[in-house]
N, CA, C and O atoms as a GROMACS GRO file, in nm:
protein
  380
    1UNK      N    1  -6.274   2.088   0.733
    1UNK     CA    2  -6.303   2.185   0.630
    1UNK      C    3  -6.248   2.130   0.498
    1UNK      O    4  -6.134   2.086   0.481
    2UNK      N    5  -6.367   2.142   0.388
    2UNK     CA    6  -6.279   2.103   0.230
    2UNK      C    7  -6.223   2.175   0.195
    2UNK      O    8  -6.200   2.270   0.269
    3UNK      N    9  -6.177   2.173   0.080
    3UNK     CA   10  -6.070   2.220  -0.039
    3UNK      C   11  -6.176   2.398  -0.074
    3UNK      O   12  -6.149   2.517  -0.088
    4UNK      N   13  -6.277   2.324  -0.073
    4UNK     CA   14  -6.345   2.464  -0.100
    4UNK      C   15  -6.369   2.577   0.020
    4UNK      O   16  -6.348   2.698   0.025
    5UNK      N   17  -6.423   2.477   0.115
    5UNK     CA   18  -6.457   2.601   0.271
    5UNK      C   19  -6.341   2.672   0.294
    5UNK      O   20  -6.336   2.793   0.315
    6UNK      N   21  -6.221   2.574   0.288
    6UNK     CA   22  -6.095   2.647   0.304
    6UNK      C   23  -6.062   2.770   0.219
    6UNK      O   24  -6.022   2.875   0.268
    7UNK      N   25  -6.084   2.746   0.072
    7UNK     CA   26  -6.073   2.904  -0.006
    7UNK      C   27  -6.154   2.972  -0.021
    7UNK      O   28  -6.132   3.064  -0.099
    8UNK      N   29  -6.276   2.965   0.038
    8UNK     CA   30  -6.410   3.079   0.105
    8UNK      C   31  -6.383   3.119   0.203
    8UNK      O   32  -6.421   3.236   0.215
    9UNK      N   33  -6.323   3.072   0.302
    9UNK     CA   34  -6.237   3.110   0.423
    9UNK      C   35  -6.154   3.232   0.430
    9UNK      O   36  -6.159   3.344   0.482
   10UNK      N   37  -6.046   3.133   0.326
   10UNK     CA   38  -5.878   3.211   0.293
   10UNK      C   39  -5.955   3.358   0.239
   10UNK      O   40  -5.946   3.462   0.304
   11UNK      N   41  -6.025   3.350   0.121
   11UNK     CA   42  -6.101   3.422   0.044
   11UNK      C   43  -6.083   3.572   0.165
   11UNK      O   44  -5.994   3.657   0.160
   12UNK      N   45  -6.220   3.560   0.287
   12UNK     CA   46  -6.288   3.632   0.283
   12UNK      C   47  -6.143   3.701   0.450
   12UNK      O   48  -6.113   3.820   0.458
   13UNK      N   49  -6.114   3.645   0.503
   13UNK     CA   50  -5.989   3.647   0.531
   13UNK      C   51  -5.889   3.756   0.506
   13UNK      O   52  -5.838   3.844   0.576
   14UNK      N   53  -5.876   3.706   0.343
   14UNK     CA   54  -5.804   3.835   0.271
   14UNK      C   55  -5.832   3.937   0.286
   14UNK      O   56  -5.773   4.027   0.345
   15UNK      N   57  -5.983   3.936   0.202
   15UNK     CA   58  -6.050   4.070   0.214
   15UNK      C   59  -6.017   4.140   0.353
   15UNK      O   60  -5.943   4.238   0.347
   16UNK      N   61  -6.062   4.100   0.476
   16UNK     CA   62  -6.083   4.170   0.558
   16UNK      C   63  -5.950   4.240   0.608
   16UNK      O   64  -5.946   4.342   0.677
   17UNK      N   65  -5.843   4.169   0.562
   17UNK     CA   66  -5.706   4.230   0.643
   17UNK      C   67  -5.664   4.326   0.493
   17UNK      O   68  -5.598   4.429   0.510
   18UNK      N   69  -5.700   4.292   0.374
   18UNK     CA   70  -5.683   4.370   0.287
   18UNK      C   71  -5.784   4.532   0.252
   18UNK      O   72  -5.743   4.643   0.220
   19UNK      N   73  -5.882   4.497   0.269
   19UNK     CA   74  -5.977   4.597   0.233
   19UNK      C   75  -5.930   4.714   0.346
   19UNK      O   76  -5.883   4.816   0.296
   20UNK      N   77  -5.938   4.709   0.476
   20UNK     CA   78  -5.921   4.851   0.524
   20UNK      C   79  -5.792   4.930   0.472
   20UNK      O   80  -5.806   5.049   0.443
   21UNK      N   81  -5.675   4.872   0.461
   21UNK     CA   82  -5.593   4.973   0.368
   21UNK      C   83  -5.583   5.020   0.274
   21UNK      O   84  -5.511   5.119   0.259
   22UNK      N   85  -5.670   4.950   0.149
   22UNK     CA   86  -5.686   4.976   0.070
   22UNK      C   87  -5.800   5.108   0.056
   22UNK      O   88  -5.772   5.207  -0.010
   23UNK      N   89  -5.930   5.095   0.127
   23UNK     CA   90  -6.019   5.182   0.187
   23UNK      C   91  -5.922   5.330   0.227
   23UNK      O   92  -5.958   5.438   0.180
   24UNK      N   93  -5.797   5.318   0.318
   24UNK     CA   94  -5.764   5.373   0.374
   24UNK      C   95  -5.674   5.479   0.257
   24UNK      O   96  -5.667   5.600   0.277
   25UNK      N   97  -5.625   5.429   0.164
   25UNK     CA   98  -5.543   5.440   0.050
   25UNK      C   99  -5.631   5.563  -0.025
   25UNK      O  100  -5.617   5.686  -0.023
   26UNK      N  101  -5.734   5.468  -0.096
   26UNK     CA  102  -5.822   5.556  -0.147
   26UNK      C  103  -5.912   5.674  -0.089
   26UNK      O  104  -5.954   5.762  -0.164
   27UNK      N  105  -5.939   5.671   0.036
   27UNK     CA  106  -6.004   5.814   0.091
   27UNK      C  107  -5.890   5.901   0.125
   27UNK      O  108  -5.928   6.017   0.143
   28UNK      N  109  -5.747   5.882   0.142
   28UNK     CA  110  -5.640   5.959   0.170
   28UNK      C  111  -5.591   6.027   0.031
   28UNK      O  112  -5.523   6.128   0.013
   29UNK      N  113  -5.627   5.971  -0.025
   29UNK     CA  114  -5.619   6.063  -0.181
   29UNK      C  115  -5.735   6.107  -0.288
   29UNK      O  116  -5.738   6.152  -0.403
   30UNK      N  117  -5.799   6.082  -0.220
   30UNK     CA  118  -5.935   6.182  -0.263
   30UNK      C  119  -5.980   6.296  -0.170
   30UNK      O  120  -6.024   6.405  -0.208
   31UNK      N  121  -5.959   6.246  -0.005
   31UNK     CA  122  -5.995   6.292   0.052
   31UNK      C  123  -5.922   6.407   0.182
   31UNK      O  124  -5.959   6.508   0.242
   32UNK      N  125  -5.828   6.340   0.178
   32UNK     CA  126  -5.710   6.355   0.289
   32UNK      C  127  -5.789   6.354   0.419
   32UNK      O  128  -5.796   6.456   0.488
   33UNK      N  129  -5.839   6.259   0.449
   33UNK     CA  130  -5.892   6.170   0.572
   33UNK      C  131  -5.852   6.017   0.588
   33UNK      O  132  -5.833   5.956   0.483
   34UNK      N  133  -5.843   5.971   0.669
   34UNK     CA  134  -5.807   5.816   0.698
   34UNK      C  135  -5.981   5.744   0.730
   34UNK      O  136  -6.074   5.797   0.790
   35UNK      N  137  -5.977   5.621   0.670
   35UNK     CA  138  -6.052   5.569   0.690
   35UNK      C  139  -6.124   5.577   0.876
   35UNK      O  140  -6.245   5.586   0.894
   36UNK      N  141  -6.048   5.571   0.965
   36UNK     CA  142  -6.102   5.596   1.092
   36UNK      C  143  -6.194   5.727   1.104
   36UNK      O  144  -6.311   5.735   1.142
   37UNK      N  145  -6.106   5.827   1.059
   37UNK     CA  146  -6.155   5.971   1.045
   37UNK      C  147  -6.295   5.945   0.962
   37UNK      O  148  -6.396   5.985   1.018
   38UNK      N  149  -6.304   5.908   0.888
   38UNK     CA  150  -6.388   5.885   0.774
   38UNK      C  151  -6.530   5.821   0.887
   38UNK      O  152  -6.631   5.888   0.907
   39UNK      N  153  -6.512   5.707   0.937
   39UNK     CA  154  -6.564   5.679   1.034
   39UNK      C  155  -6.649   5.753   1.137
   39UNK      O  156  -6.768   5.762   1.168
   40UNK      N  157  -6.516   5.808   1.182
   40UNK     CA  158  -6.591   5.920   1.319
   40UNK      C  159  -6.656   6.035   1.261
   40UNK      O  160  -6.720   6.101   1.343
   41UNK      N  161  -6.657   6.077   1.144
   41UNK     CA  162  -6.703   6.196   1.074
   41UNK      C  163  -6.899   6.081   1.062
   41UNK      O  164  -7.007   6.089   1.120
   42UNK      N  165  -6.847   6.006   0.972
   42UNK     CA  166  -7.003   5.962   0.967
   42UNK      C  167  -7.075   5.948   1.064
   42UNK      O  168  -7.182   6.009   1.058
   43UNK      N  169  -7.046   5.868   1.184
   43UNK     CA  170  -7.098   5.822   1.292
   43UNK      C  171  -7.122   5.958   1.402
   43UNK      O  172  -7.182   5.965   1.510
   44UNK      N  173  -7.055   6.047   1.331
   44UNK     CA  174  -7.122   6.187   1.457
   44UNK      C  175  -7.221   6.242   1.321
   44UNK      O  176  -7.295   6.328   1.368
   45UNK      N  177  -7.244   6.226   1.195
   45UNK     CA  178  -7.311   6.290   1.122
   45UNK      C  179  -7.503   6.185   1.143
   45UNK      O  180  -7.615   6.220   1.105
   46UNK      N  181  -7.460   6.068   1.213
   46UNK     CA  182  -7.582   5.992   1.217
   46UNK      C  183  -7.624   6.016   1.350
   46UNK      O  184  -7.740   6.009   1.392
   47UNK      N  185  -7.530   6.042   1.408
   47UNK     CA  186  -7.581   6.085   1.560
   47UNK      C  187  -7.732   6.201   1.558
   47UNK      O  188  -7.758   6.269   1.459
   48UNK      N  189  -7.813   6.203   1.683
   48UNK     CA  190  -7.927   6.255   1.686
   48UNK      C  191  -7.852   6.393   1.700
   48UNK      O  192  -7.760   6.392   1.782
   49UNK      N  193  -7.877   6.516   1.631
   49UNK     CA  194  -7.822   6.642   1.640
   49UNK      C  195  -7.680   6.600   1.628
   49UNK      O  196  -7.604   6.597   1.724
   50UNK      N  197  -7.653   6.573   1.530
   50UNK     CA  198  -7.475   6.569   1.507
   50UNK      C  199  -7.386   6.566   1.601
   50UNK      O  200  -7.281   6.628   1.593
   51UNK      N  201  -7.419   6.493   1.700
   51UNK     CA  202  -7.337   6.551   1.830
   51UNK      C  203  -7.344   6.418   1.912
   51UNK      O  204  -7.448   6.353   1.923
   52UNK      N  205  -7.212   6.380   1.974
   52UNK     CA  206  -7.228   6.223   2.090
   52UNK      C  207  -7.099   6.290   2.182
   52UNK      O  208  -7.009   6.370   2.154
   53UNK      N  209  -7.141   6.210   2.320
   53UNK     CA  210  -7.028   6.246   2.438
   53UNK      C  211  -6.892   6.144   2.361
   53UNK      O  212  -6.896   6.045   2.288
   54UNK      N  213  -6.788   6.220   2.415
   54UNK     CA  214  -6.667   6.170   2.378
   54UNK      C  215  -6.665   6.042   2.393
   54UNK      O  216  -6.617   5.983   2.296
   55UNK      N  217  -6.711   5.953   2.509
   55UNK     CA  218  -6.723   5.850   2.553
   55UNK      C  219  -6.836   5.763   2.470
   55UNK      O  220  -6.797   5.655   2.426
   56UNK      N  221  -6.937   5.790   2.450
   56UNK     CA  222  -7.001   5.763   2.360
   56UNK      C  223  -7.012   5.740   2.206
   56UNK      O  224  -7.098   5.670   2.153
   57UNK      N  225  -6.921   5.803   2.149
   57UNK     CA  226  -6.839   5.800   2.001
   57UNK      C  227  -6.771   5.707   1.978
   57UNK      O  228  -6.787   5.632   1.882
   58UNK      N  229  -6.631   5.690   2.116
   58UNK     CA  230  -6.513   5.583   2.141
   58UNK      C  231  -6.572   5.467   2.101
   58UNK      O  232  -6.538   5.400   2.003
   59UNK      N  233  -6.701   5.435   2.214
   59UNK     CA  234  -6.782   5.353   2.192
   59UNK      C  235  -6.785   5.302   2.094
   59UNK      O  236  -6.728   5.195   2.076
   60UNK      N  237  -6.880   5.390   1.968
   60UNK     CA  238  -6.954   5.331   1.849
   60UNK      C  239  -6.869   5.351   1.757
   60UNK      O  240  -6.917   5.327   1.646
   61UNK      N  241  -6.747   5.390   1.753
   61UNK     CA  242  -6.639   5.335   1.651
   61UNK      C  243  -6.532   5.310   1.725
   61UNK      O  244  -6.428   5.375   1.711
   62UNK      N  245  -6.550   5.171   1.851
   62UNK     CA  246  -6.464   5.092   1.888
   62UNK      C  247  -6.290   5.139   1.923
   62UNK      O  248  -6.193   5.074   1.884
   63UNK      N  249  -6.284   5.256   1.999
   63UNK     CA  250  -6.155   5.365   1.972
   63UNK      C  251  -6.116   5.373   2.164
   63UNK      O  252  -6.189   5.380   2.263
   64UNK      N  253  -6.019   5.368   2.151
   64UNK     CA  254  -6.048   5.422   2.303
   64UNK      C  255  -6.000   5.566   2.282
   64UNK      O  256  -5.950   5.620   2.183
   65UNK      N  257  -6.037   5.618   2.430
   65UNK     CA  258  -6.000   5.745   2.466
   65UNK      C  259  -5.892   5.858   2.395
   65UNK      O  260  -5.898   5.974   2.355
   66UNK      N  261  -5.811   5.770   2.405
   66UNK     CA  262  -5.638   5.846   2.343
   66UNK      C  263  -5.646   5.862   2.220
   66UNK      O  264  -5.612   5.962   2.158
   67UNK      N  265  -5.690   5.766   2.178
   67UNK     CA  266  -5.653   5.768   2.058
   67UNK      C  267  -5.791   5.836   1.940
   67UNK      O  268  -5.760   5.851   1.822
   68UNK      N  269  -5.877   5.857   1.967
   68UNK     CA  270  -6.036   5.896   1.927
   68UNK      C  271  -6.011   6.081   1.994
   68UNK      O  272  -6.033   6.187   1.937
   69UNK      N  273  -5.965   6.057   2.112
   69UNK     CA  274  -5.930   6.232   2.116
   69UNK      C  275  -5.817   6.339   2.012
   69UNK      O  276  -5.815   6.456   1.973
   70UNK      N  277  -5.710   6.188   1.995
   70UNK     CA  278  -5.635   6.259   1.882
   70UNK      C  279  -5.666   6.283   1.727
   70UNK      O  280  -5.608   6.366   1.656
   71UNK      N  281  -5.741   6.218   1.696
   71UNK     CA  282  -5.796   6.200   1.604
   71UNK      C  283  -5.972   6.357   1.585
   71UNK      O  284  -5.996   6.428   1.487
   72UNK      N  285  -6.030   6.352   1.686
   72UNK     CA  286  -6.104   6.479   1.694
   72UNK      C  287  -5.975   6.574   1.729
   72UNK      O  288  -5.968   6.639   1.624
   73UNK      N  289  -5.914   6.602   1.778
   73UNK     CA  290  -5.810   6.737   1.765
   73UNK      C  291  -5.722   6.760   1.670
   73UNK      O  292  -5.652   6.861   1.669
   74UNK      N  293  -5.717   6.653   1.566
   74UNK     CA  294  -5.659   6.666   1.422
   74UNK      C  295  -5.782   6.698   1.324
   74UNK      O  296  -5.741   6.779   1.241
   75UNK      N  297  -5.909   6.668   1.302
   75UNK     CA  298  -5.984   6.683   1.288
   75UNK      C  299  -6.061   6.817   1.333
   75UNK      O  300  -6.135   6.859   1.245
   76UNK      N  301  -6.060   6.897   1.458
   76UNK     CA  302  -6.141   7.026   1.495
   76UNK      C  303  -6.036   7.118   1.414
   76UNK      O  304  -6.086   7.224   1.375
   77UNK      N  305  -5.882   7.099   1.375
   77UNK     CA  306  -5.762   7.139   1.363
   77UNK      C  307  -5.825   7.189   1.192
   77UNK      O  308  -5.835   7.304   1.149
   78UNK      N  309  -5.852   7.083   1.135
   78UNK     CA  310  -5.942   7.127   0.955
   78UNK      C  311  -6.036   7.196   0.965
   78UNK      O  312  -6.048   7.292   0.890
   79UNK      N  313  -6.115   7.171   1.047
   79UNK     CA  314  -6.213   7.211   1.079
   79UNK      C  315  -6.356   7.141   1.020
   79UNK      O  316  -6.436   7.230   0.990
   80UNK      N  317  -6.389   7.056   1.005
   80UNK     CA  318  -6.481   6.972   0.952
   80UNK      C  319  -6.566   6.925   1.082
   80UNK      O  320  -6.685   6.900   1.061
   81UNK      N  321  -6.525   6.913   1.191
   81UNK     CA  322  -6.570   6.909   1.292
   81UNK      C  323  -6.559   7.008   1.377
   81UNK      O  324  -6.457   7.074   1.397
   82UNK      N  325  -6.700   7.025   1.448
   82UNK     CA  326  -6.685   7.171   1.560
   82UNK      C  327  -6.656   7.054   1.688
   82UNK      O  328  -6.686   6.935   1.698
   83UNK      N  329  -6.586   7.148   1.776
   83UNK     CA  330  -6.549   7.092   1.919
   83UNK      C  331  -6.564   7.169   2.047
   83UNK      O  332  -6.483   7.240   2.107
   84UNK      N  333  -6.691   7.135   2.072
   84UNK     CA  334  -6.752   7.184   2.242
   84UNK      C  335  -6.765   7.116   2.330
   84UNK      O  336  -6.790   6.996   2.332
   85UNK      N  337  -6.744   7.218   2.444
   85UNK     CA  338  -6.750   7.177   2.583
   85UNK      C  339  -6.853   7.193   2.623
   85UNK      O  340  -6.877   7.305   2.579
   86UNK      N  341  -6.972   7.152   2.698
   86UNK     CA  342  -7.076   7.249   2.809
   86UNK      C  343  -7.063   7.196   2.918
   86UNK      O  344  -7.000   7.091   2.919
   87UNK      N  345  -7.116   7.249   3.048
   87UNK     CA  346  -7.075   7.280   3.145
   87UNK      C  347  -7.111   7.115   3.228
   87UNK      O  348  -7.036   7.055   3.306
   88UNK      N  349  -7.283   7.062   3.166
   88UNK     CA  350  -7.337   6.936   3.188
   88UNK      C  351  -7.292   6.812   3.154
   88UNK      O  352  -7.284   6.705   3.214
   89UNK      N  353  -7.253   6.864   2.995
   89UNK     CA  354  -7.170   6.734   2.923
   89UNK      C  355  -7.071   6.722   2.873
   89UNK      O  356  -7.077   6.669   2.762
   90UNK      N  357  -6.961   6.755   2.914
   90UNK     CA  358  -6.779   6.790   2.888
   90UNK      C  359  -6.754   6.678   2.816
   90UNK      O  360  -6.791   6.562   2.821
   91UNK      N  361  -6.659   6.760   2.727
   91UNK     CA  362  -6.592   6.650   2.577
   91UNK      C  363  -6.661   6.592   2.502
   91UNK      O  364  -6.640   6.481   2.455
   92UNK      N  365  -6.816   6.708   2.471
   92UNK     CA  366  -6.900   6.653   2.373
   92UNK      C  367  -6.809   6.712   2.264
   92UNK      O  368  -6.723   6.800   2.277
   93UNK      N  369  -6.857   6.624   2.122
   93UNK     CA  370  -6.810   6.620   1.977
   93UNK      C  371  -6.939   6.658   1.863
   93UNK      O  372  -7.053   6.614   1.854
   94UNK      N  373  -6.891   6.723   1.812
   94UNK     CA  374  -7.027   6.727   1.674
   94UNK      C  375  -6.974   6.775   1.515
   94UNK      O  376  -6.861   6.820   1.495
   95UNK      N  377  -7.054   6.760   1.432
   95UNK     CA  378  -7.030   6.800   1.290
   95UNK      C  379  -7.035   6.926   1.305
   95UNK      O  380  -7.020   7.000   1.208
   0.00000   0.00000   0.00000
């Protein structure tokens, strides 16, 4: 690698370990959400009927279990998200 690939590298590098806190910074004071939150709010708002199985959410914003459930029960807690059960598909999530 040259002198240059190396600081297109370093470059983009930065960004990536820099940008989510910074992301995280700025929606916590505009918003009082964390960038993750921010996340799971969109990704159930693109969902077909605002709504994905718990397992299915984890999924598409890369979360496991524990930690994606705490995050919807801090979240149903504001209330920005509704949080249902049905009887077929337990620990569904929706807007």
């Amino acid at each position: 690698m040259d002198a240059l690939e190396s600081r297109a590298w370093l470059s983009l590098v930065w960004t990536a370990e820099l940008l989510p806190s910074a992301l995280d910074l700025q929606l916590q004071a505009e918003s009082g959400i964390t960038h993750f939150e921010f996340l799971v709010l969109g990704t159930l708002q693109q969902a077909e009927g605002a709504s994905l199985r718990m397992s299915d959410l984890a999924s598409a914003v890369n979360a496991t279990m524990p930690r994606l459930s705490r995050v919807v029960g801090k979240l149903a807690e504001r209330d920005p998200l509704g949080r249902r059960a049905f009887s077929s598909v337990p620990r569904t999530s929706s807007t």
